[in-house]
The first five atom37 places (N, CA, C, CB, O) and aatype in JSON, in Angstrom:
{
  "aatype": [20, 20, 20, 20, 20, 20, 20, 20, 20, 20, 20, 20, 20, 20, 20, 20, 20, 20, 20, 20, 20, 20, 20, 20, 20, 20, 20, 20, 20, 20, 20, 20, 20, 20, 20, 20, 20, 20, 20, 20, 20, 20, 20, 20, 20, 20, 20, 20, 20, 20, 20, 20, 20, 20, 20, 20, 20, 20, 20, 20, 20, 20, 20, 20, 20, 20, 20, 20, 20, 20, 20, 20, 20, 20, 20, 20, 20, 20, 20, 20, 20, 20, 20, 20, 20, 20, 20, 20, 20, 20, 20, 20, 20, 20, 20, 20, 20, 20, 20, 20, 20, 20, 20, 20, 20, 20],
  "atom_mask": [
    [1, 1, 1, 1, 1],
    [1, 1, 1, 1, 1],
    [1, 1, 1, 1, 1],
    [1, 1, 1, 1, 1],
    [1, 1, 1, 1, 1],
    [1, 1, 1, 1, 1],
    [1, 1, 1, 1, 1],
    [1, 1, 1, 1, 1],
    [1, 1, 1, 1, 1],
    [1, 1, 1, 1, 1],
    [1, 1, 1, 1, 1],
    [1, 1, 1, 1, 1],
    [1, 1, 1, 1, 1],
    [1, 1, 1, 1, 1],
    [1, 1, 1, 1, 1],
    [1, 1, 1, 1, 1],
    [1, 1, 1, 1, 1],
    [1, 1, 1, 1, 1],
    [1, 1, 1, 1, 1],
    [1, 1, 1, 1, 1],
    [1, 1, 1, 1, 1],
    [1, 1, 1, 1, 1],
    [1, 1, 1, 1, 1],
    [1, 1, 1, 1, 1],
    [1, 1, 1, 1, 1],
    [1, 1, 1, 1, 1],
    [1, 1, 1, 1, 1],
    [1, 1, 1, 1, 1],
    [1, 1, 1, 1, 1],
    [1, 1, 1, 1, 1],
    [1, 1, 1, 1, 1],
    [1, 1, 1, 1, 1],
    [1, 1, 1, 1, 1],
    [1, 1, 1, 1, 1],
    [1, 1, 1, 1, 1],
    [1, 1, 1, 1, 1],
    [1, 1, 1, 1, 1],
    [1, 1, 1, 1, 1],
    [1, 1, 1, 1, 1],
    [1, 1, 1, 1, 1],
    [1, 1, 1, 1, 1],
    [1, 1, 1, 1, 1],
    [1, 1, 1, 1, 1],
    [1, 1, 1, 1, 1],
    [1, 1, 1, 1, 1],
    [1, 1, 1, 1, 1],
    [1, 1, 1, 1, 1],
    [1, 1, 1, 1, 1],
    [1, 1, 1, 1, 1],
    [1, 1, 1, 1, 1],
    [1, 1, 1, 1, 1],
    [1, 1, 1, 1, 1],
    [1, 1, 1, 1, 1],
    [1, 1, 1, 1, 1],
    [1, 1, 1, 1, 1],
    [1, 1, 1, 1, 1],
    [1, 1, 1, 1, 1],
    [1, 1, 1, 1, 1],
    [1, 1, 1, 1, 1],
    [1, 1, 1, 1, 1],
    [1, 1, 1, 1, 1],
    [1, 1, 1, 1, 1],
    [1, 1, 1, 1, 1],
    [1, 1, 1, 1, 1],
    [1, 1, 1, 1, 1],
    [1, 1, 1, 1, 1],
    [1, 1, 1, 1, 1],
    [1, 1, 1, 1, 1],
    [1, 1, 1, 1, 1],
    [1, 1, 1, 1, 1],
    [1, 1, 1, 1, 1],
    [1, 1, 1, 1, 1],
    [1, 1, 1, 1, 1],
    [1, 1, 1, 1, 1],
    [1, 1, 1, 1, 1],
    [1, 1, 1, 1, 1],
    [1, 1, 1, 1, 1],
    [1, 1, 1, 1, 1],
    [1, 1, 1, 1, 1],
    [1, 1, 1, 1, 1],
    [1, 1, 1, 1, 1],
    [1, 1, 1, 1, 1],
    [1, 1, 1, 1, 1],
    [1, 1, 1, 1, 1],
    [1, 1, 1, 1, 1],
    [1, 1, 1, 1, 1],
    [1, 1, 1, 1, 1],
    [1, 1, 1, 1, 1],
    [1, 1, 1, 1, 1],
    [1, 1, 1, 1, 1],
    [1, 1, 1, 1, 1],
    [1, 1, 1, 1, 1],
    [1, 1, 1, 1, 1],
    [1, 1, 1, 1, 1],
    [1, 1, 1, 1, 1],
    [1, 1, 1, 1, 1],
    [1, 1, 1, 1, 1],
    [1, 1, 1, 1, 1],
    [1, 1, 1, 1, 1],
    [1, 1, 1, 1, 1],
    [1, 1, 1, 1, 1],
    [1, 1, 1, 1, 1],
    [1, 1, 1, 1, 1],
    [1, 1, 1, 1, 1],
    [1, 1, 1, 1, 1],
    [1, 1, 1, 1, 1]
  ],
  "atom_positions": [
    [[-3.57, 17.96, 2.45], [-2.15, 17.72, 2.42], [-1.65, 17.16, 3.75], [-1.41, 19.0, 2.08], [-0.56, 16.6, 3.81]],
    [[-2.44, 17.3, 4.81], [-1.68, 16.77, 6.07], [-2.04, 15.39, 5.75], [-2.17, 17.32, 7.69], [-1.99, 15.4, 4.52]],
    [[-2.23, 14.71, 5.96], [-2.32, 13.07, 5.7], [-1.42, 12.8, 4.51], [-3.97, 12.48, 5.33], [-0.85, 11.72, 4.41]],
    [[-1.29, 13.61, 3.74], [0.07, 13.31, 2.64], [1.07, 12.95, 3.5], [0.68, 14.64, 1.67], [1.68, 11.89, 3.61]],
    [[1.18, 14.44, 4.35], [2.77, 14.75, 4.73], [2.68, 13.67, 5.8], [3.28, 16.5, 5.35], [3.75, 13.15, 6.07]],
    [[1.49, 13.2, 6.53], [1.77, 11.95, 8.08], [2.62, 10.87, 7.34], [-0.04, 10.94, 8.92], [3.48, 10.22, 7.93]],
    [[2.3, 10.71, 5.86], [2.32, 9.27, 5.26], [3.62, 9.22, 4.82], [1.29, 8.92, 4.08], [4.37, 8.27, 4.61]],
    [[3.74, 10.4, 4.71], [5.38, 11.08, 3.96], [6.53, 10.82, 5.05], [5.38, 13.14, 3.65], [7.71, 10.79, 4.68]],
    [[6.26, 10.68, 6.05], [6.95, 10.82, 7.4], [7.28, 9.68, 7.78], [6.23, 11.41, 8.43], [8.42, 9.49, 8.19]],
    [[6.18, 8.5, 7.73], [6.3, 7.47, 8.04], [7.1, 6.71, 7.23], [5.31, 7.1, 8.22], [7.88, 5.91, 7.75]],
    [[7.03, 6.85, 5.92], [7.57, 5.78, 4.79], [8.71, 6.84, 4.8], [6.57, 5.35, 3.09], [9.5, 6.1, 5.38]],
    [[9.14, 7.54, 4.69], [10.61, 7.99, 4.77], [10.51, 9.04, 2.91], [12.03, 6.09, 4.9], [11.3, 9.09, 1.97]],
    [[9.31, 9.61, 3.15], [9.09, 9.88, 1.42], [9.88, 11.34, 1.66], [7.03, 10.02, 0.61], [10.29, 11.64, 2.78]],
    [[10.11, 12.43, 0.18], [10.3, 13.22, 0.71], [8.83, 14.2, 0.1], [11.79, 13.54, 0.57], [8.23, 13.94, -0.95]],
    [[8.51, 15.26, 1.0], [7.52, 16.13, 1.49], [7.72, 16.75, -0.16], [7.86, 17.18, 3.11], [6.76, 17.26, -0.74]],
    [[8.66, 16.68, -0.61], [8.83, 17.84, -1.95], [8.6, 17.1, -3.45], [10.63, 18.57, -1.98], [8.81, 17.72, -4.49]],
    [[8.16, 15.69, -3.43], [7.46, 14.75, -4.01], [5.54, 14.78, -4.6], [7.76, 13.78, -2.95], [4.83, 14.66, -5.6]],
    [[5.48, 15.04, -3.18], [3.95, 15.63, -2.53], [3.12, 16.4, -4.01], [4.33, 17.18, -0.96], [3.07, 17.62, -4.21]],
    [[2.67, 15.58, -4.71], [1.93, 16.48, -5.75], [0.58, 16.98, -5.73], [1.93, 15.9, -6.84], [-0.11, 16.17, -6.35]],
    [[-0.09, 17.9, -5.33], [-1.48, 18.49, -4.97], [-2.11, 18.43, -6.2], [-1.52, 19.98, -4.37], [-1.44, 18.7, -7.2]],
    [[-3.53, 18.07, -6.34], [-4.68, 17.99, -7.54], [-5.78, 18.31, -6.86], [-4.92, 16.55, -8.31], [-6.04, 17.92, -5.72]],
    [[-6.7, 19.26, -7.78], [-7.74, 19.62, -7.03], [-8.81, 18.71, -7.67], [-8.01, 21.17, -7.04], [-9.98, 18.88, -7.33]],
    [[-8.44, 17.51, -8.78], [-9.09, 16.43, -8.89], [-9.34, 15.12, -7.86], [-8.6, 16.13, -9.84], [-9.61, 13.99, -8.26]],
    [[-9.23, 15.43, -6.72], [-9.33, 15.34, -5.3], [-10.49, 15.78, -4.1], [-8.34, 15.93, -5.06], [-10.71, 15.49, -2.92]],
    [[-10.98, 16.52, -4.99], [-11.14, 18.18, -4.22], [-13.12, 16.98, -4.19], [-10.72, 20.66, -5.82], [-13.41, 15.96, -4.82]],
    [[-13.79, 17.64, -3.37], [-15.07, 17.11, -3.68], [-15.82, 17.42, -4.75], [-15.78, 17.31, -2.82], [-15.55, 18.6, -4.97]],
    [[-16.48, 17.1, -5.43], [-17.04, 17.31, -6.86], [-16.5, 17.37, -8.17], [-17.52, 18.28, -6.88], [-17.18, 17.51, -9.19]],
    [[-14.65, 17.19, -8.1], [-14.08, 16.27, -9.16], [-14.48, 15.62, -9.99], [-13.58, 15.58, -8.88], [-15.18, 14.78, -9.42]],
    [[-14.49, 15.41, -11.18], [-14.69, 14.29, -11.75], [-13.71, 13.15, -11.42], [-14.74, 14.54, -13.04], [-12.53, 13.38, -11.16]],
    [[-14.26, 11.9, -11.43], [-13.33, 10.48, -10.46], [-12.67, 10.19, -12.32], [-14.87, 8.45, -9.28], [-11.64, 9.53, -12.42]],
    [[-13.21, 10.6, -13.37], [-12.43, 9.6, -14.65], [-11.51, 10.65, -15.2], [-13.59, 8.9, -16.1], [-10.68, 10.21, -15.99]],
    [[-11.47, 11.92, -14.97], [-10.44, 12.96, -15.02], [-9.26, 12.73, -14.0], [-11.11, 14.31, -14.75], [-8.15, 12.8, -14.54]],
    [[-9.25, 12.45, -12.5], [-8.61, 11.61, -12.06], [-7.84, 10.96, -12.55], [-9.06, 11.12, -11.67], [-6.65, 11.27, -12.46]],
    [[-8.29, 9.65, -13.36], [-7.79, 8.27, -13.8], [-6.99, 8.9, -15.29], [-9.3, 6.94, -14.07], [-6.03, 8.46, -15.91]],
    [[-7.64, 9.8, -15.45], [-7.01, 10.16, -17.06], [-5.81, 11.04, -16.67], [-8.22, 11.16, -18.26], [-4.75, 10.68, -17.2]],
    [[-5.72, 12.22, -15.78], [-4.6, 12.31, -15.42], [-3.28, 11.45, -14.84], [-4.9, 12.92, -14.89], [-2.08, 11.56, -15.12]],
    [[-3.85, 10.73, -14.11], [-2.64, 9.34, -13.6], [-2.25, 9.08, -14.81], [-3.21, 7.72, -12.79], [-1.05, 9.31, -15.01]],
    [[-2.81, 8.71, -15.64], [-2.18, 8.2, -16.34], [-1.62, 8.16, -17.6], [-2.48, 7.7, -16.2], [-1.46, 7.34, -18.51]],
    [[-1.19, 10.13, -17.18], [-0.5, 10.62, -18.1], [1.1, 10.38, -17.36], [-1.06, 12.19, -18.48], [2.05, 10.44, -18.13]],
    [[1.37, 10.11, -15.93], [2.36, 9.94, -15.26], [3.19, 8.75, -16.08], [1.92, 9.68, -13.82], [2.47, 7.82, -15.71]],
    [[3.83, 8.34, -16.62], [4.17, 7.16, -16.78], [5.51, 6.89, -16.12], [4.13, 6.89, -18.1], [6.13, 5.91, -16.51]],
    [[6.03, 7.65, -15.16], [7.25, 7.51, -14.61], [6.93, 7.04, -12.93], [8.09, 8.98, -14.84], [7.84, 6.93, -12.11]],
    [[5.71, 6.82, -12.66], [5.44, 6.3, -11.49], [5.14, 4.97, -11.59], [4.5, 6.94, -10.89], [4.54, 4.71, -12.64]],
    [[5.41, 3.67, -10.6], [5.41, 2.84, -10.42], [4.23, 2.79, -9.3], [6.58, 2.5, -10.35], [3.45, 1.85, -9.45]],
    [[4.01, 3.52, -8.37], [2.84, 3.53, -6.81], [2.54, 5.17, -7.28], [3.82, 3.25, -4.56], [3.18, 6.05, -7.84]],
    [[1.01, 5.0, -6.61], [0.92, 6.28, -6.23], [-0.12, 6.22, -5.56], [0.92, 7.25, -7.16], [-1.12, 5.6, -5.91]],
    [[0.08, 7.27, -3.8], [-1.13, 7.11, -3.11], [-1.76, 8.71, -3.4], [-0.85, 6.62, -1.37], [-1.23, 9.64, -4.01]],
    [[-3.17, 8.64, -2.69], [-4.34, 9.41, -3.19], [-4.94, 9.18, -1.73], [-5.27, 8.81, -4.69], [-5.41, 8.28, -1.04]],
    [[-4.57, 10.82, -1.66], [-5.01, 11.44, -0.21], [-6.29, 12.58, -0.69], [-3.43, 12.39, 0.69], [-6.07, 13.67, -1.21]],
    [[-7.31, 12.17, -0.45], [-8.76, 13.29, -0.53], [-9.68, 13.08, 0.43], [-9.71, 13.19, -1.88], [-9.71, 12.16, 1.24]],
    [[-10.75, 14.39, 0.23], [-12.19, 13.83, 1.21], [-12.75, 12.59, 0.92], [-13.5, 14.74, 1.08], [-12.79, 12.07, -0.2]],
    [[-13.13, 12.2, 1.84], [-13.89, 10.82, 1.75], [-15.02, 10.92, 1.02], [-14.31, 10.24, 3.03], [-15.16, 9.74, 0.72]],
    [[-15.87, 11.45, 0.55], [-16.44, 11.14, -0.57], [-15.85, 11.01, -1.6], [-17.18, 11.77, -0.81], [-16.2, 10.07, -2.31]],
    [[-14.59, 12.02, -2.1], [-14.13, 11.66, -3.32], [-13.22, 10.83, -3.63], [-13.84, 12.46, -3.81], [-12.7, 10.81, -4.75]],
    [[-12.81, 9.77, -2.35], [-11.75, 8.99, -2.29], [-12.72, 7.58, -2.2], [-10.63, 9.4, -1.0], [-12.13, 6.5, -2.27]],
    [[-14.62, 7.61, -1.99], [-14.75, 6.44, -2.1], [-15.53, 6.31, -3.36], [-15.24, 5.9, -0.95], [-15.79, 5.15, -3.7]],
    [[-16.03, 7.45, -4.23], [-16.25, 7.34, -5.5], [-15.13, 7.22, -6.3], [-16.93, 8.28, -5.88], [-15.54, 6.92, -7.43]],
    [[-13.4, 7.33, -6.28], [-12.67, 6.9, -6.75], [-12.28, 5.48, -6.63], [-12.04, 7.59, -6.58], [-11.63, 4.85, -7.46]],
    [[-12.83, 4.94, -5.27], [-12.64, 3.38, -5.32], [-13.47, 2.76, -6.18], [-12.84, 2.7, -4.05], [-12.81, 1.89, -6.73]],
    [[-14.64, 2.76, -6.61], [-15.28, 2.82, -6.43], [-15.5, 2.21, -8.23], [-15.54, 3.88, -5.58], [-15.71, 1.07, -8.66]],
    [[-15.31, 3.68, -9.03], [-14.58, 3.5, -10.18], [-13.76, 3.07, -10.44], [-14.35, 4.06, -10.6], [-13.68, 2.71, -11.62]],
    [[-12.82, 2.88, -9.69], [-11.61, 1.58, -10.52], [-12.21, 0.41, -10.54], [-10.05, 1.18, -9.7], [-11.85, -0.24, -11.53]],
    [[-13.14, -0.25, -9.72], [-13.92, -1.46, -9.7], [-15.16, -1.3, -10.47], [-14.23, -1.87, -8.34], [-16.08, -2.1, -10.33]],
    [[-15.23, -0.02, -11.49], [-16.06, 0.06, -12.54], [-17.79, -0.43, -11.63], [-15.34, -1.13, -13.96], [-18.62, -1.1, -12.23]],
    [[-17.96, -0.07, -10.54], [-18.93, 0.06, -9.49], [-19.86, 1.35, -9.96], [-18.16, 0.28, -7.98], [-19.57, 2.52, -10.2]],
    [[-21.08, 0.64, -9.98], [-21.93, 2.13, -10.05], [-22.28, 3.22, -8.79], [-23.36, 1.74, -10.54], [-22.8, 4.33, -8.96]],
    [[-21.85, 2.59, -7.42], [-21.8, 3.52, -6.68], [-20.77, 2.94, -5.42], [-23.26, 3.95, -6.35], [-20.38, 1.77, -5.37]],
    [[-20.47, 3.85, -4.57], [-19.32, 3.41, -3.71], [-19.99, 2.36, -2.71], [-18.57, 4.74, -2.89], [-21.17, 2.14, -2.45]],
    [[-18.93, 1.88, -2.32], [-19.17, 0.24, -1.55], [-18.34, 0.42, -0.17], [-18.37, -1.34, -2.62], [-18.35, -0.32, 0.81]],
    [[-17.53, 1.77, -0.41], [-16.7, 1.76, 1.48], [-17.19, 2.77, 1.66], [-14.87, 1.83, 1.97], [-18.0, 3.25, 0.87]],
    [[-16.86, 3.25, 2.58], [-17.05, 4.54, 3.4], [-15.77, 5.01, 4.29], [-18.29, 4.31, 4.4], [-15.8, 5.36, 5.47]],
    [[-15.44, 4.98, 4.04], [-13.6, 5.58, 4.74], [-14.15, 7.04, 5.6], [-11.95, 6.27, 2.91], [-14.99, 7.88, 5.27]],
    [[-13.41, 6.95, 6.62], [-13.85, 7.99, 7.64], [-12.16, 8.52, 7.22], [-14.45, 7.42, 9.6], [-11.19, 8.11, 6.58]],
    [[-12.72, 10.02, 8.32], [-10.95, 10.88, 8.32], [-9.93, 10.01, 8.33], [-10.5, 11.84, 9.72], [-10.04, 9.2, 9.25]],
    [[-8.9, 9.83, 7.61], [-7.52, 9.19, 7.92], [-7.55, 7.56, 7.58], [-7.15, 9.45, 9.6], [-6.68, 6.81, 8.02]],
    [[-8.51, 7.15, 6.87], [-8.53, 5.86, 6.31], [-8.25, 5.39, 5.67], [-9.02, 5.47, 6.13], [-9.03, 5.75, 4.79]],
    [[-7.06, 4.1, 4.85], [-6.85, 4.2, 4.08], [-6.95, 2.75, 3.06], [-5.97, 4.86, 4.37], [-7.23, 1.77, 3.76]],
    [[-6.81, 2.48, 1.89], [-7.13, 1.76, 0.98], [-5.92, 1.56, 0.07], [-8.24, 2.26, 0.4], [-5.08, 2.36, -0.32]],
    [[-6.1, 0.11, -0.16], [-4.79, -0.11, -1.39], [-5.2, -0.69, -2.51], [-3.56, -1.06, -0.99], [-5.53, -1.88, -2.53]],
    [[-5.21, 0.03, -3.5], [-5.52, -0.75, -4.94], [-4.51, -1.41, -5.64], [-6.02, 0.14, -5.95], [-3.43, -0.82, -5.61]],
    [[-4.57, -2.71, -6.41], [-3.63, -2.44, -7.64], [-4.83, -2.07, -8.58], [-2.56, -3.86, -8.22], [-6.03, -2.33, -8.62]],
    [[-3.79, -1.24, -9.42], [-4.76, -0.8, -10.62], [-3.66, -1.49, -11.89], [-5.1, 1.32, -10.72], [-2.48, -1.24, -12.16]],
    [[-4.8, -2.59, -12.57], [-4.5, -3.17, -13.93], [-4.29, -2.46, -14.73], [-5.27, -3.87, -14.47], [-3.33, -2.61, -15.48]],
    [[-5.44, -1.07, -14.88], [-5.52, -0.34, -16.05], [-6.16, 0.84, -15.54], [-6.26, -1.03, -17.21], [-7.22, 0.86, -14.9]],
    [[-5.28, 2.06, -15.94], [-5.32, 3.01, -15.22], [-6.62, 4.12, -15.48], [-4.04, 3.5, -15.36], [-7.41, 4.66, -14.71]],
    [[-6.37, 4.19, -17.33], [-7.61, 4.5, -17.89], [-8.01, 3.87, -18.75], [-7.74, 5.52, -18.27], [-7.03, 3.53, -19.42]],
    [[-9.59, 3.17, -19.5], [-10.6, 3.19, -18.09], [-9.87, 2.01, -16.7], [-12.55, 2.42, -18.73], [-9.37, 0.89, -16.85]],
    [[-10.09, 2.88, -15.34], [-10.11, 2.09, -14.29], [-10.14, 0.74, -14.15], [-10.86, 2.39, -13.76], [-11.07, 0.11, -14.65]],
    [[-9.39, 0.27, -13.64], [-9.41, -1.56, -13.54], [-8.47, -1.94, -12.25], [-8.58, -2.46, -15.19], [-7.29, -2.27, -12.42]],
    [[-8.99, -1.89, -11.14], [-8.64, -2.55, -10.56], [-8.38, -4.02, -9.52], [-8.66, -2.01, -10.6], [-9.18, -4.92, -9.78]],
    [[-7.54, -4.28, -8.57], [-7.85, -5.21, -7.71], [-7.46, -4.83, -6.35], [-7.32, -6.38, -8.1], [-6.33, -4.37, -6.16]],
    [[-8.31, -4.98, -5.37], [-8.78, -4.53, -4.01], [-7.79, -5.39, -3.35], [-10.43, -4.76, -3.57], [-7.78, -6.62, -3.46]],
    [[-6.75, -4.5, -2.48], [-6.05, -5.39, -1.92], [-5.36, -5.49, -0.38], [-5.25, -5.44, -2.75], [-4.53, -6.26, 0.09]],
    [[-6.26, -4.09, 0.29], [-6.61, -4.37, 1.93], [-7.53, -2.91, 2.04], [-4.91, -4.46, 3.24], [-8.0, -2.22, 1.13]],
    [[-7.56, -2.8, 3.06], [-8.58, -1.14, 3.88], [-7.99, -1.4, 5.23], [-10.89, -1.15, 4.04], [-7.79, -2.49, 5.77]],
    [[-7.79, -0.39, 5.62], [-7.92, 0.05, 6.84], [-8.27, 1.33, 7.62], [-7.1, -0.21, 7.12], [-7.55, 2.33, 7.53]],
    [[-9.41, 1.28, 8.4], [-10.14, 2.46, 9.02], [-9.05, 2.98, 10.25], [-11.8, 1.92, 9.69], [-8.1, 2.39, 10.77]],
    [[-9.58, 4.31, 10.47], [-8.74, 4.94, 11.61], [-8.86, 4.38, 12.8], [-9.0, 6.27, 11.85], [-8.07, 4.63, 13.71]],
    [[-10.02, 3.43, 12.95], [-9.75, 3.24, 14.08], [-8.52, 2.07, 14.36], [-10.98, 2.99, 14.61], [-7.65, 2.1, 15.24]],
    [[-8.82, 0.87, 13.14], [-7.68, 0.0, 13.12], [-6.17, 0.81, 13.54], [-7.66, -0.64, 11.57], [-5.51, 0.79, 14.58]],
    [[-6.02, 1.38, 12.45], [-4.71, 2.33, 12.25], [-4.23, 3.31, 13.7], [-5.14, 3.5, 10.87], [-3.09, 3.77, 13.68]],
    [[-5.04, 3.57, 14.8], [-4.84, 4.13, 15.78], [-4.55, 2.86, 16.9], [-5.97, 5.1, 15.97], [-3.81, 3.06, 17.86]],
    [[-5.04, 1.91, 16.74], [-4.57, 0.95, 17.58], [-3.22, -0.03, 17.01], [-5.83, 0.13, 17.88], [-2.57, -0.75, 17.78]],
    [[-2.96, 0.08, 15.64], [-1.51, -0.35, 15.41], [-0.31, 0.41, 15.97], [-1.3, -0.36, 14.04], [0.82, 0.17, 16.37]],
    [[-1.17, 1.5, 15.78], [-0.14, 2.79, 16.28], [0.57, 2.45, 17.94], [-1.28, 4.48, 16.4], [1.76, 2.63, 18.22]],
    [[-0.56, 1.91, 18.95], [-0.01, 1.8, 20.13], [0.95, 0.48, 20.0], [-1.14, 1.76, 21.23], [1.61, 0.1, 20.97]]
  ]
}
């Protein structure tokens, strides 16, 4: 949740928005994930704050990939559009590692 709430801070979100899933959690299933999203139909964006393993087997699967292709360290982050939510379909549309993101910062 802390990288929720940094992100929450920055974009002006509010903290009480913040929805926790332990389909996140490491050893998740990544298409239980996708099947929950997209029971949401009142969201337009939604970001996805987890451990880095389960945030790059979720990339991973939206590009219908048989195994992950990034590696995102602590605090890294990724933007999808997703065509189709379930099954996964997306298009890759920047990354940025912490280290980038610590030097925008200055």
């Amino acid at each position: 949740m802390q990288t929720a709430e940094i992100f929450a801070n920055a974009l002006d979100y509010s903290k009480q928005k913040i929805r926790r899933s332990d389909l996140l959690l490491p050893g998740a299933e990544t298409s239980a994930l996708f099947r929950d999203l997209a029971k949401d139909k009142q969201s337009a964006s939604v970001f996805l704050f987890g451990h880095a393993h389960t945030s790059t087997n979720s990339f991973a699967a939206a590009f219908a990939a048989k195994h992950p292709f990034t590696a995102l360290k602590k605090a890294g982050v990724a933007a999808l559009q997703l065509k189709r939510i379930s099954p996964p379909s997306a298009e890759f549309l920047w990354l940025a590692t912490s280290r980038l993101l610590r030097r925008a910062a200055k």
